[in-house]
Wavefront OBJ file of the C-alpha trace (Angstrom):
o trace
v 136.551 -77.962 -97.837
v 139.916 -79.203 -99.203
v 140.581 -82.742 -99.865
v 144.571 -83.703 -100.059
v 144.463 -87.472 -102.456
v 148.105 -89.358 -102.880
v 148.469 -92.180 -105.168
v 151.706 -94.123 -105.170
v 150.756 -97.253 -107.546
v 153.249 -97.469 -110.275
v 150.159 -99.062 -112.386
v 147.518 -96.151 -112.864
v 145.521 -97.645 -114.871
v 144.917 -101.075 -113.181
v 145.260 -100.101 -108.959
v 143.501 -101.468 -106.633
v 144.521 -99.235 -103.964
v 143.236 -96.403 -106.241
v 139.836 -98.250 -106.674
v 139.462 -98.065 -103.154
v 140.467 -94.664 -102.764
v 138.452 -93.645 -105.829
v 135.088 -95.375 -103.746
v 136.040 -92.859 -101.199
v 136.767 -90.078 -102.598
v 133.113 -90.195 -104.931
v 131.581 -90.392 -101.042
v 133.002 -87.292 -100.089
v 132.598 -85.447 -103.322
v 129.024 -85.797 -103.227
v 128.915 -84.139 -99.949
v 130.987 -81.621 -100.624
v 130.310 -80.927 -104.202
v 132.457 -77.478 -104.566
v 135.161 -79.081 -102.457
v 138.358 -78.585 -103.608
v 140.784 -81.735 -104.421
v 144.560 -81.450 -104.340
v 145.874 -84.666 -105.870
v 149.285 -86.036 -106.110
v 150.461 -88.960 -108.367
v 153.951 -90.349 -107.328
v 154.239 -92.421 -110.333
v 152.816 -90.154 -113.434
v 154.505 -87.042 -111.333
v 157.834 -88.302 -109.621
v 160.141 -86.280 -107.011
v 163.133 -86.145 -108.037
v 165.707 -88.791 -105.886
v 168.015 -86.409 -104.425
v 165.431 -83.946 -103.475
v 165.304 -85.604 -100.188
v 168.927 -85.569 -99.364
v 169.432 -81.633 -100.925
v 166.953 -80.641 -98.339
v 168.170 -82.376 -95.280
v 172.155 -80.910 -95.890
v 170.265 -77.923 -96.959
v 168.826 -77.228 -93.049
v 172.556 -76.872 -91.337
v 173.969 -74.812 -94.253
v 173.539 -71.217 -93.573
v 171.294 -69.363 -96.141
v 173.358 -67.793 -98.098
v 175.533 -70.539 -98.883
v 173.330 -73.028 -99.863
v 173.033 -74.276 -103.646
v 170.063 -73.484 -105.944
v 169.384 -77.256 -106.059
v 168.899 -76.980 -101.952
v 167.115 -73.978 -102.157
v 164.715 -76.011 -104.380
v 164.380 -78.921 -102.586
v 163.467 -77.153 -99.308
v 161.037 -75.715 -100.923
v 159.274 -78.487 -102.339
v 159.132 -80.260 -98.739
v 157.605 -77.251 -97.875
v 155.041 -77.285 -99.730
v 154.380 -81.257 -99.768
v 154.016 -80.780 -96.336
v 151.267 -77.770 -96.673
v 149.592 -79.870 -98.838
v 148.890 -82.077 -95.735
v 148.590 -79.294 -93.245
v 145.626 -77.405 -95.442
v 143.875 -80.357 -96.201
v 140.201 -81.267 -94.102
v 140.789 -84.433 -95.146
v 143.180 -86.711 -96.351
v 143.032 -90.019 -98.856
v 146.750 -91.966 -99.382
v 146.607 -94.774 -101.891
v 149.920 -97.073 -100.926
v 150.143 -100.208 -102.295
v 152.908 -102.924 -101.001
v 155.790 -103.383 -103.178
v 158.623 -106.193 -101.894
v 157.058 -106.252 -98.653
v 157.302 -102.689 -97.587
v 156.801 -98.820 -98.784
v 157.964 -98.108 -102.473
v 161.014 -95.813 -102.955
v 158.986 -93.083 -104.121
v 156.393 -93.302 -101.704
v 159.455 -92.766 -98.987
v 160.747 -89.801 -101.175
v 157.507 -88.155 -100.777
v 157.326 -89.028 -96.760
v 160.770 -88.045 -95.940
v 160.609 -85.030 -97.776
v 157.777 -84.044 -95.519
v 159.353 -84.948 -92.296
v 162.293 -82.565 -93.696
v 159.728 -79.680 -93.509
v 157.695 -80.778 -90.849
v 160.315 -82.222 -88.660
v 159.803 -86.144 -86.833
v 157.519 -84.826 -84.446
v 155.279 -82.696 -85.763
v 151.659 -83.695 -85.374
v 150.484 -82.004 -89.236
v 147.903 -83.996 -88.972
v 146.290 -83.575 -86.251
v 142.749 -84.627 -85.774
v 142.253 -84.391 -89.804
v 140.160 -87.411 -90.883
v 142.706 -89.346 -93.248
v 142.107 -92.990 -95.220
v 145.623 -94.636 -95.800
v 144.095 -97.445 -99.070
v 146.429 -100.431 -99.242
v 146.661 -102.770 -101.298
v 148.917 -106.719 -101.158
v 149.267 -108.957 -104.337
v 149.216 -111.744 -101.659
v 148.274 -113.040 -98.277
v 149.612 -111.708 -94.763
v 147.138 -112.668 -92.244
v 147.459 -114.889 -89.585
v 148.471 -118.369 -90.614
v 149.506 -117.716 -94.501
v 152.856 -118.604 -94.967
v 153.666 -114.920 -95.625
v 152.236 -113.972 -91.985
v 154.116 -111.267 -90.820
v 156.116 -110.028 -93.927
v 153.718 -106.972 -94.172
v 156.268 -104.494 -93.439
v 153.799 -101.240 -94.786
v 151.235 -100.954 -93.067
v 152.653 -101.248 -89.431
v 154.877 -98.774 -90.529
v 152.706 -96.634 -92.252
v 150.381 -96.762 -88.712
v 153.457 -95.303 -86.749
v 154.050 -92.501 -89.335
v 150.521 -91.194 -89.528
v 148.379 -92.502 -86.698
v 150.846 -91.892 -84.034
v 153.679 -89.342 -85.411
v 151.192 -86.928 -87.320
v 148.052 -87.821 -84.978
v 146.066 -88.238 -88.132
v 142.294 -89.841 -86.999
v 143.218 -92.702 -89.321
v 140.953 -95.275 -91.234
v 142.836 -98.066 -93.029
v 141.318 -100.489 -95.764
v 143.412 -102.634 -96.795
v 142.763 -105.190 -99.862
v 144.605 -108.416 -99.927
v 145.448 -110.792 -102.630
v 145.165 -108.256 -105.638
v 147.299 -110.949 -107.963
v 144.975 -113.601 -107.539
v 143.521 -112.833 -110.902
v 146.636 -113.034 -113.018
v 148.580 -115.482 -110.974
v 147.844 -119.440 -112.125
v 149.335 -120.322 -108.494
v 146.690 -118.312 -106.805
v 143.510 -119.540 -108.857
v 141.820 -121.423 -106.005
v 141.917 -118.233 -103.962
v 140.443 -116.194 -106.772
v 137.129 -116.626 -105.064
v 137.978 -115.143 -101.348
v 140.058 -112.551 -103.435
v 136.554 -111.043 -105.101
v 135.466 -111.355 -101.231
v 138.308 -109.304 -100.325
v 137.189 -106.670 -103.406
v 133.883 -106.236 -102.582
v 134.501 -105.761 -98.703
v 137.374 -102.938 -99.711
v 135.174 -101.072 -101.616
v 132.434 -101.174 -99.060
v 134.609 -100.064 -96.368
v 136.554 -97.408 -98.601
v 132.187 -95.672 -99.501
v 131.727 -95.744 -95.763
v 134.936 -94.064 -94.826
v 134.587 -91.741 -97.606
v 131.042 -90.979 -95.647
v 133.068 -90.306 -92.797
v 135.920 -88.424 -93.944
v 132.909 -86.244 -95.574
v 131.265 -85.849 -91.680
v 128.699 -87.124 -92.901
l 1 2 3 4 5 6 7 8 9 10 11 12 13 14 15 16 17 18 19 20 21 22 23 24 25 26 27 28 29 30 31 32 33 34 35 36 37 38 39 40 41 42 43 44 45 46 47 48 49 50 51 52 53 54 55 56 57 58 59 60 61 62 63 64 65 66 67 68 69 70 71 72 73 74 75 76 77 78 79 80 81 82 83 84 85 86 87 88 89 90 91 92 93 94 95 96 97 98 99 100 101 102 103 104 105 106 107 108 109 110 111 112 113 114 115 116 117 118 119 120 121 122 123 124 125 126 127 128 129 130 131 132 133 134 135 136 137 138 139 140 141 142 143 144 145 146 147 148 149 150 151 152 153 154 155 156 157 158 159 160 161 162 163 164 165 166 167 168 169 170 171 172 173 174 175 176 177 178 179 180 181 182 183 184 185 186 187 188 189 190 191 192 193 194 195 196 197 198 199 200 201 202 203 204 205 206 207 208 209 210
């Protein structure tokens, strides 16, 4: 059994979204104890920034005339994307940064969809957690209602383009514990905590079979 783990926080040591995928991932380990785990850190181990653009110009340019560079690119989408394809399961740890997907996250995804190609269901079927976490409050009625523009997007991408059976947890109000503005809603924030984690053990369980 193979296990496929992304982490795009850009704080390693203090993530919530890894906390929750960490809960997970213990679940399925203990399951499958000789399971194998391919991780990937986006922050401690970047892609390089152009690596998404060599290997898009490097698809129309015949073989033999494309550039070392291109040639190295394609196949690093290549094998980000057979990271996803061999994996029996599959836990992404994406946090929100400025409302959306992190530039390095979006490295990572479009250099997949370079190999793959937009349609390609690489997921199908394969049990996958996408772990979020939001410094503040998007649900209905908070003034920031709406302004969550990761996780919808993250839905279409791997629920719907790659077919992945997706679970999401998702863990609001992370910067209620540094952030004086936030201190009455330090309370429902440890709420928020608490019911992560609990969801992230049972859908380690599940992404286990168990």
């Amino acid at each position: 059994m193979n296990l496929f783990r992304l982490d795009a926080s850009i704080f390693p040591a203090a993530s919530a979204s890894a906390e929750i995928a960490d809960a997970a991932e213990a679940e399925w380990s203990a399951v499958h104890p000789g399971g194998a785990v391919t991780r990937r850190h986006l922050a401690t181990d970047p892609l390089p920034s152009d690596a998404w653009t060599l290997a898009v110009t490097a698809g129309p340019t015949p073989e033999a005339d494309r550039t070392p560079a291109q040639r190295q690119a394609l196949e690093l989408a290549a094998e980000l994307a057979a990271e996803l394809r061999d994996a029996d399961a599959v836990i992404l740890a994406v946090p929100l940064y400025n409302y959306g997907v992190s530039q390095h996250f979006k490295i990572w995804l479009d250099l997949v969809i370079a190999a793959a190609g937009p349609a390609d269901p690489l997921l199908k079927g394969t049990p996958t957690l996408l772990a979020t976490a939001l410094g503040g409050g998007y649900g209905p009625g908070t003034p920031r209602e709406g302004w969550d523009h990761s996780t919808p997007y993250l839905r279409r991408i791997i629920a719907d383009n790659w077919q992945a059976d997706l679970t999401l947890v998702k863990r609001e109000l992370t910067l209620a514990a540094t952030n004086p503005a936030m201190a009455d809603l330090r309370d429902l924030a440890d709420q928020q905590r608490s019911h992560s984690l609990a969801a992230a053990r049972d859908a380690g369980k599940a992404l286990a079979g168990n």
